[in-house]
C-alpha positions in Angstrom: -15.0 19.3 -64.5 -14.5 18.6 -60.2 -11.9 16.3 -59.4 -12.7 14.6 -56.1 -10.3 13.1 -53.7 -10.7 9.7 -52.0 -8.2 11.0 -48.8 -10.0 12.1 -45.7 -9.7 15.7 -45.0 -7.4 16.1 -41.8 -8.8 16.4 -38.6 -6.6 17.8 -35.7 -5.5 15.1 -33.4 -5.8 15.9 -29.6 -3.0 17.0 -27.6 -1.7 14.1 -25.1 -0.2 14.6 -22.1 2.7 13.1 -21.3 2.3 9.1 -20.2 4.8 9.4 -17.2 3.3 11.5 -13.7 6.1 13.7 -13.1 7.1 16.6 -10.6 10.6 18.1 -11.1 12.5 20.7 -8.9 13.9 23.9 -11.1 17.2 23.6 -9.7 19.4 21.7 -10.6 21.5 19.2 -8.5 24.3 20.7 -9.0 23.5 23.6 -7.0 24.2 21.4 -3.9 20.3 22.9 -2.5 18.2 19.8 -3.1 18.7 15.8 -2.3 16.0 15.1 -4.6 15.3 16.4 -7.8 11.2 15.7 -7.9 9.2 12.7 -8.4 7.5 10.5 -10.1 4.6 8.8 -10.1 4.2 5.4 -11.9 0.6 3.9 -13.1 2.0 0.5 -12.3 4.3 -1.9 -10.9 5.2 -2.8 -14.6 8.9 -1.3 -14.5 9.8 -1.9 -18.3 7.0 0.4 -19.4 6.9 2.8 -16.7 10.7 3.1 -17.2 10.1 4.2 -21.0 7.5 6.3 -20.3 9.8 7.9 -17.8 12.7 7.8 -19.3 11.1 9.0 -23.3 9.9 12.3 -20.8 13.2 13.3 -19.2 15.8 12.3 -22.5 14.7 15.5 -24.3 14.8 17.4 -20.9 17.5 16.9 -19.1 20.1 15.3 -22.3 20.4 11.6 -22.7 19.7 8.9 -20.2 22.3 6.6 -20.1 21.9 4.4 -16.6 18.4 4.4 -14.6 19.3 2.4 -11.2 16.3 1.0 -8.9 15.9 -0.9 -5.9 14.4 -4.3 -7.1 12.7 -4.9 -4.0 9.6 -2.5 -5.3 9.2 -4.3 -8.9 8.7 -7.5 -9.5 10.4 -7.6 -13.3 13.5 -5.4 -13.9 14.9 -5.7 -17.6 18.3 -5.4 -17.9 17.8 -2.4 -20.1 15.4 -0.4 -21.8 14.7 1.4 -25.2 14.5 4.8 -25.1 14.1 7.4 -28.2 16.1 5.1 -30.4 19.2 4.4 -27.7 19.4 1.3 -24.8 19.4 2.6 -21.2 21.2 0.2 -18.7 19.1 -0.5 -16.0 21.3 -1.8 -12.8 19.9 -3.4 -9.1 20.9 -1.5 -6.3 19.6 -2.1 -2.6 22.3 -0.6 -0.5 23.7 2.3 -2.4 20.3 3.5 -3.4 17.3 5.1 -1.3 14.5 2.5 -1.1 11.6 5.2 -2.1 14.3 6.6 -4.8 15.3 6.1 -8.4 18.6 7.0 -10.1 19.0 8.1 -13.8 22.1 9.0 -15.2 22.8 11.2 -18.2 26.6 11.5 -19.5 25.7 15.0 -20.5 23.8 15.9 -17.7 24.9 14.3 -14.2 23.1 12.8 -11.9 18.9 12.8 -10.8 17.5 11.3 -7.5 13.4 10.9 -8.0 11.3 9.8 -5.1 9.3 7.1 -6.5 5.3 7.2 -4.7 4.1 3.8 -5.1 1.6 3.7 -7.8 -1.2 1.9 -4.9 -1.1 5.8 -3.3 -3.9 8.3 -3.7 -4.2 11.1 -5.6 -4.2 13.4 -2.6 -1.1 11.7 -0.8 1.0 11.6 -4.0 0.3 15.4 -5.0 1.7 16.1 -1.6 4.4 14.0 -1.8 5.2 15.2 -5.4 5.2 18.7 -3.7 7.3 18.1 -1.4 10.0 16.2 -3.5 9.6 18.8 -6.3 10.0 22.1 -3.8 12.7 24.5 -4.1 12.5 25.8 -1.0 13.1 24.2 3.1 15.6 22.0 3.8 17.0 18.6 1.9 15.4 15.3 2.6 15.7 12.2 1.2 13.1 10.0 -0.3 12.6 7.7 3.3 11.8 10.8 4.9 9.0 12.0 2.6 7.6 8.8 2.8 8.3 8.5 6.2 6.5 11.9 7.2 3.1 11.0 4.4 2.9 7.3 6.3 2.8 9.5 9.5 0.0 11.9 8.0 -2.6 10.0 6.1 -4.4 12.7 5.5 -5.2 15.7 3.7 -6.4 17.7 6.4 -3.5 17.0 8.6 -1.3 19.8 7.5 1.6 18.0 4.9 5.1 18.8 6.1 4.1 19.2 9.4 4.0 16.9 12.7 0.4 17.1 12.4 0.2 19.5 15.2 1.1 22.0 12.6 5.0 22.0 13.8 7.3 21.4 10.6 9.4 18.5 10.8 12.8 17.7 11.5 15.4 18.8 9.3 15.9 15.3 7.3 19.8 13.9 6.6 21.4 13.6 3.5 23.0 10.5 1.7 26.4 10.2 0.4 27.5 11.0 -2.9 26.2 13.4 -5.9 28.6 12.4 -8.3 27.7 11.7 -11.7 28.7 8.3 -11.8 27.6 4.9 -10.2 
């Protein structure tokens, strides 16, 4: 006698790739080397699901998220937190303390993470360059402005990215204050 089975066999489900568009530097900010730690690349101006999608990405990576801060002036809804692998993240309105082009997350295990934030409107080309460039462990610090700054200057993929466009780097870029852990 054959039993039979009414269950489906199991099928292998396809891998997927992480929702959040992410470049991150391999050093750490602690090594004082690096302003900004990478970027990030959101879908959309929707900053409660970008946020998670973000956020779900680095908890496992770099230890718990515990604050994300963002200028408001790029997103026109900001929650007042978010859920994140089972925990709320605070997140906090900043416009003075924080780089424009930048966002802030804040791990109580980890420290501190600057990302440059490319505007999701940017295309493919532009934002692999600026990822790049935020992401790089190498040349000197810059801040999220700058890079922004230097890809509104240079359009173009042909241009030469990091340069002046005559194929001169650019200016060594200033740092902002403070790397401490806390906000």
């Amino acid at each position: 006698m054959t039993s039979t089975s009414s269950h489906p066999s199991l099928r292998a489900a396809p891998f997927r790739a992480p929702t959040a568009r992410l470049a991150l530097s391999s050093k750490h900010p602690s090594a004082g080397l690096a302003e900004l730690d990478g970027a990030w690349w959101p879908r959309s101006r929707d900053l409660p699901s970008e946020l998670s999608a973000l956020a779900n990405v680095l908890d496992p990576l770099w230890g718990r998220v515990s604050r994300i801060a963002v200028d408001p002036r790029n997103w026109p809804i900001l929650p007042p937190g978010i859920l994140v692998n089972g925990h709320v993240v605070k997140v906090g309105r900043f416009t003075s303390e924080l780089d424009p082009h930048a966002i802030l997350l804040l791990s109580y295990t980890a420290g501190r993470w600057d990302l440059l934030v490319i505007p999701p409107e940017t295309d493919a080309p532009a934002a692999a360059r600026l990822m790049a460039a935020a992401s790089a462990d190498t040349g000197p610090p810059t801040t999220a402005t700058a890079l922004m700054t230097a890809e509104g200057a240079h359009p173009t993929a042909g241009d030469g990215a990091g340069t002046d466009g005559s194929g001169a780097a650019l200016p060594q870029r200033g740092r902002y204050p403070q790397r401490a852990a806390g906000m």
